[in-house]
C-alpha positions in Angstrom: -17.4 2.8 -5.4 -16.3 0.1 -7.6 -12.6 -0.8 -7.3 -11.1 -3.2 -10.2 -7.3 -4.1 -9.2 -5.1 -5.1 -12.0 -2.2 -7.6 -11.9 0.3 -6.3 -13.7 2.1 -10.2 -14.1 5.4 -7.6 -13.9 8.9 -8.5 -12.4 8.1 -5.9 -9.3 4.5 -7.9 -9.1 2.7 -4.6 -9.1 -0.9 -4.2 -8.7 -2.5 -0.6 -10.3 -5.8 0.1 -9.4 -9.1 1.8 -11.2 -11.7 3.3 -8.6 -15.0 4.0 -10.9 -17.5 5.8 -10.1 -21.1 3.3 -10.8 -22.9 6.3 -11.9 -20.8 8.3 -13.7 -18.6 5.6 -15.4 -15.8 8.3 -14.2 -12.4 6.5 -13.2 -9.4 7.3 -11.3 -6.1 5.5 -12.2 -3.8 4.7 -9.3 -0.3 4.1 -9.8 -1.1 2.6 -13.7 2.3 1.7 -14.4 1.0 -0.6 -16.5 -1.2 1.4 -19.1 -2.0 -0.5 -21.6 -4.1 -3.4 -19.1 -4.9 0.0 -17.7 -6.4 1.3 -20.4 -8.0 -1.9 -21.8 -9.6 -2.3 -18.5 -11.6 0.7 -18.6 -12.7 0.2 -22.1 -13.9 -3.1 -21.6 -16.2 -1.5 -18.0 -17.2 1.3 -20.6 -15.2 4.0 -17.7 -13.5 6.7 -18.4 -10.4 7.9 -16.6 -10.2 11.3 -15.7 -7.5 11.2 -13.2 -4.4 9.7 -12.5 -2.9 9.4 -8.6 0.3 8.6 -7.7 1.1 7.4 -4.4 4.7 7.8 -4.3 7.5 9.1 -7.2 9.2 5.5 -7.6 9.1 5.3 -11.4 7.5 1.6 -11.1 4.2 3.6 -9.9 4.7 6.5 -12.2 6.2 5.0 -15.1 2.5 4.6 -17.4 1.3 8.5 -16.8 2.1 9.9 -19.9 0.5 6.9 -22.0 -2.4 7.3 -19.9 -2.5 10.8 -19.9 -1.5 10.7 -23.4 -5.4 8.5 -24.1 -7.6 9.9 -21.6 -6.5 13.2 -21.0 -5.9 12.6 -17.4 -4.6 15.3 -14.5 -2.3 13.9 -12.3 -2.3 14.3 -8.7 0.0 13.5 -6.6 1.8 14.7 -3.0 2.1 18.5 -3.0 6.0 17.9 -2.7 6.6 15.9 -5.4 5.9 18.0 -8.2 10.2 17.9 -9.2 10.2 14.2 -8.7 7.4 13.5 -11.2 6.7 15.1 -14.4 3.5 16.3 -15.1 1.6 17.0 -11.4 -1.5 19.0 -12.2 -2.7 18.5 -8.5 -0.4 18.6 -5.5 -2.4 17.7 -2.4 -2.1 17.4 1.2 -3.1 15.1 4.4 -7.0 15.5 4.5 -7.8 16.9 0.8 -10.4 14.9 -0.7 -10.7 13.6 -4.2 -13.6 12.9 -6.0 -14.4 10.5 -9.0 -17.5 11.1 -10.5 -20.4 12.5 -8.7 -20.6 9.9 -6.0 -16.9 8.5 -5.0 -14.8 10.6 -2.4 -11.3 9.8 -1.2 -9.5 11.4 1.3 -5.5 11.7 1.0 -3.4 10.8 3.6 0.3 11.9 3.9 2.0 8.6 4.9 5.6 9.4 4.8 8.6 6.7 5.4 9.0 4.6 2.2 9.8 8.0 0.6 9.0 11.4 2.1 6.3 12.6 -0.3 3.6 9.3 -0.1 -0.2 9.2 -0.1 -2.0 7.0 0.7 -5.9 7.0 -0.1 -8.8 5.8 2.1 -12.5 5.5 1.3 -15.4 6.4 3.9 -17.9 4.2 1.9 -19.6 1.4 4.0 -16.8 -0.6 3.8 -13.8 1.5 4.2 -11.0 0.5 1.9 -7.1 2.0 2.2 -5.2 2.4 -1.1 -1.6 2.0 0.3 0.9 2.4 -1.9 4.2 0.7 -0.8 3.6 2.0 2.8 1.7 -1.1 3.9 1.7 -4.5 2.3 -0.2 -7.7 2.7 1.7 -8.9 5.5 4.6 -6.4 5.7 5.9 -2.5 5.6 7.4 -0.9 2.5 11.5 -0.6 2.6 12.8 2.7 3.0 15.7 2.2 0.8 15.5 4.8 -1.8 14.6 8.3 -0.3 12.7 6.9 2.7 13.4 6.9 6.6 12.2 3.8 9.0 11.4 6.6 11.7 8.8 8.1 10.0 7.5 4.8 8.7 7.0 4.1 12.1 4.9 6.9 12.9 3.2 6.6 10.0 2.3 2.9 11.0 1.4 3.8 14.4 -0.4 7.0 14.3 -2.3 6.3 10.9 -2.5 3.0 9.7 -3.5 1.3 12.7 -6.0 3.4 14.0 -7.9 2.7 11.0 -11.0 0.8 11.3 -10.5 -2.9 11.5 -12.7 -3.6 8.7 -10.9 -1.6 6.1 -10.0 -3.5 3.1 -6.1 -3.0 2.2 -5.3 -2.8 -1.6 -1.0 -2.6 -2.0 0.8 -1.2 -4.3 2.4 -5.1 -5.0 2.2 -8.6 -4.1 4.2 -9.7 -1.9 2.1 -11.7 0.7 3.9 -15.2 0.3 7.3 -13.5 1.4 6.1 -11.2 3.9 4.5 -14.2 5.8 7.4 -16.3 5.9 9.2 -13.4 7.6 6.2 -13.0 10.0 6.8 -16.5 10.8 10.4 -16.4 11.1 10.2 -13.6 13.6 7.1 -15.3 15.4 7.1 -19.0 15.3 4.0 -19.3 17.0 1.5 -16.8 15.1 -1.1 -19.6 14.2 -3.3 -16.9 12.2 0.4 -15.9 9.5 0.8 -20.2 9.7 -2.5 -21.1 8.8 -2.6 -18.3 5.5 0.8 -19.7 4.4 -0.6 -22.7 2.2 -3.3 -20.9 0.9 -1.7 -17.9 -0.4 1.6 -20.2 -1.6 1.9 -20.7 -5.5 -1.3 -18.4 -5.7 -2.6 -16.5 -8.8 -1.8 -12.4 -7.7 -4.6 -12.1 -10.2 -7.5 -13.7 -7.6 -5.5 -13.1 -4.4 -7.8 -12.1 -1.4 -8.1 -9.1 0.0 -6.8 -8.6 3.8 -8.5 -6.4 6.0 -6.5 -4.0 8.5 -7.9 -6.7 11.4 -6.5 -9.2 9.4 -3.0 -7.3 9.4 -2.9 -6.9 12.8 -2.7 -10.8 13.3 -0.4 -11.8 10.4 1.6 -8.5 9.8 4.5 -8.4 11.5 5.0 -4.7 11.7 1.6 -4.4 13.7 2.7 -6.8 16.3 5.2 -4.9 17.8 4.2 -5.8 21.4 3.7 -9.7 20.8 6.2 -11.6 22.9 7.4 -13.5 20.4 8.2 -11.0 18.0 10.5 -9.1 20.7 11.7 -12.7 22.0 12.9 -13.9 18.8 14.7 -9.9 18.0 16.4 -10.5 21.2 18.7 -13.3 19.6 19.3 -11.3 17.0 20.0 -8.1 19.1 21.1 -9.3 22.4 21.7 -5.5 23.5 17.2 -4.9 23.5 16.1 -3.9 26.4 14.5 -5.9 29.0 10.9 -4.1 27.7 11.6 -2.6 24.0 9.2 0.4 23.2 7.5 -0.3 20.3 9.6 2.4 17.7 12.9 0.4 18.8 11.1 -3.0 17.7 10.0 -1.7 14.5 12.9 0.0 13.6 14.8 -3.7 14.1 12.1 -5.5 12.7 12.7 -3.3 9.2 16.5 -3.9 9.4 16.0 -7.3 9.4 13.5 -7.5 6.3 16.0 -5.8 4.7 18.1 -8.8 4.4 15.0 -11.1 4.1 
């Protein structure tokens, strides 16, 4: 599986994705909002995209379909609700249902609901496991749920999904927003050396040549994966005063995500 991530250099700092097959020359586009680098991309590897995936409806991650389908010919795929939220769906598909690029890439789909209710998220079972995740999981942080989302299920989704994935997988975002997200790590837990020490390096930095986390990785910088740390539940409790003694996790997150709100 080769995965080439393109910077989009957009005012959302989007990343869309290309997952080729090496034997085939076979792409999939995820989320190619921007079609023409898209497109140019995949001429300049010699691929040819096949298939389009969207991970959610948000027209920032929909947006370059047609263009692309339009070029290539492309079917769509997308979550098997949100065929009236995005035009075009030739492939509704479901928590488990596998994709396959080419005769030697598989991915399987997983429904990740909370930053809307009709989100996939992708994950690889190569060698090292990858997770293509949308706008539920950032570098560092948790997708909003502003528009057509719910924190709840964002919650579970975190909880019973995202972090029992293996510690190696490599996390690829749906944007860049690592240099934020860290500052509000830090501001909601002073004292995480690992979120402190990745600060300067990632500060100013080219999107373009930005390393790529691991789900390990998250689980020490991210602050929505930390929701038993001390700190984190220390430093809520001047803002909430009313927390419980001992939070349960869910009440944490759900405060946590209120606060990045108005980060």
């Amino acid at each position: 599986m080769i995965v080439e991530r393109i910077w989009t250099g957009n005012a959302y700092r989007n990343y869309n994705y290309l997952i080729a097959c090496p034997e085939s020359g076979e792409a999939l586009a995820i989320d190619p909002l921007d079609h023409q680098k898209c497109l140019a991309a995949a001429r300049e590897k010699g691929w040819q995209i096949t298939q389009i995936l969207n991970t959610h409806e948000h027209h920032d991650h929909t947006g370059g379909n047609a263009a692309v389908v339009a070029a290539t010919g492309a079917k769509v795929i997308a979550h098997h609700r949100a065929g009236s939220r995005i035009a075009g769906v030739d492939r509704g598909v479901r928590a488990g249902d596998v994709i396959k690029v080419g005769r030697t890439v598989e991915l399987e789909c997983m429904d990740t609901p909370g930053h809307t209710m009709c989100h996939i998220c992708l994950r690889s079972h190569t060698e090292t496991p990858a997770l293509f995740s949308g706008d539920t999981l950032f570098n560092a942080g948790a997708g909003n749920c502003h528009n057509g989302g719910n924190p709840e299920d964002l919650y579970t989704t975190f909880v019973e999904q995202l972090a029992k994935l293996p510690p190696e997988t490599r996390v690829y975002p749906g944007h860049d927003y690592i240099e934020n997200n860290l500052r509000f790590t830090l501001a909601r837990e002073p004292d995480n050396a690992a979120a402190g020490a990745l600060l300067p390096e990632v500060t100013g930095q080219d999107p373009a040549k930005a390393q790529v986390t691991t789900l390990q990785e998250e689980q020490q910088i991210n602050t929505f994966l930390r929701l038993s740390s001390p700190s984190v539940i220390e430093a809520l409790r001047e803002v909430f005063p009313d927390l419980p003694e001992k939070p349960d996790p869910k009440t944490v997150f759900i405060k946590l995500r209120e606060l990045r709100n108005q980060w």
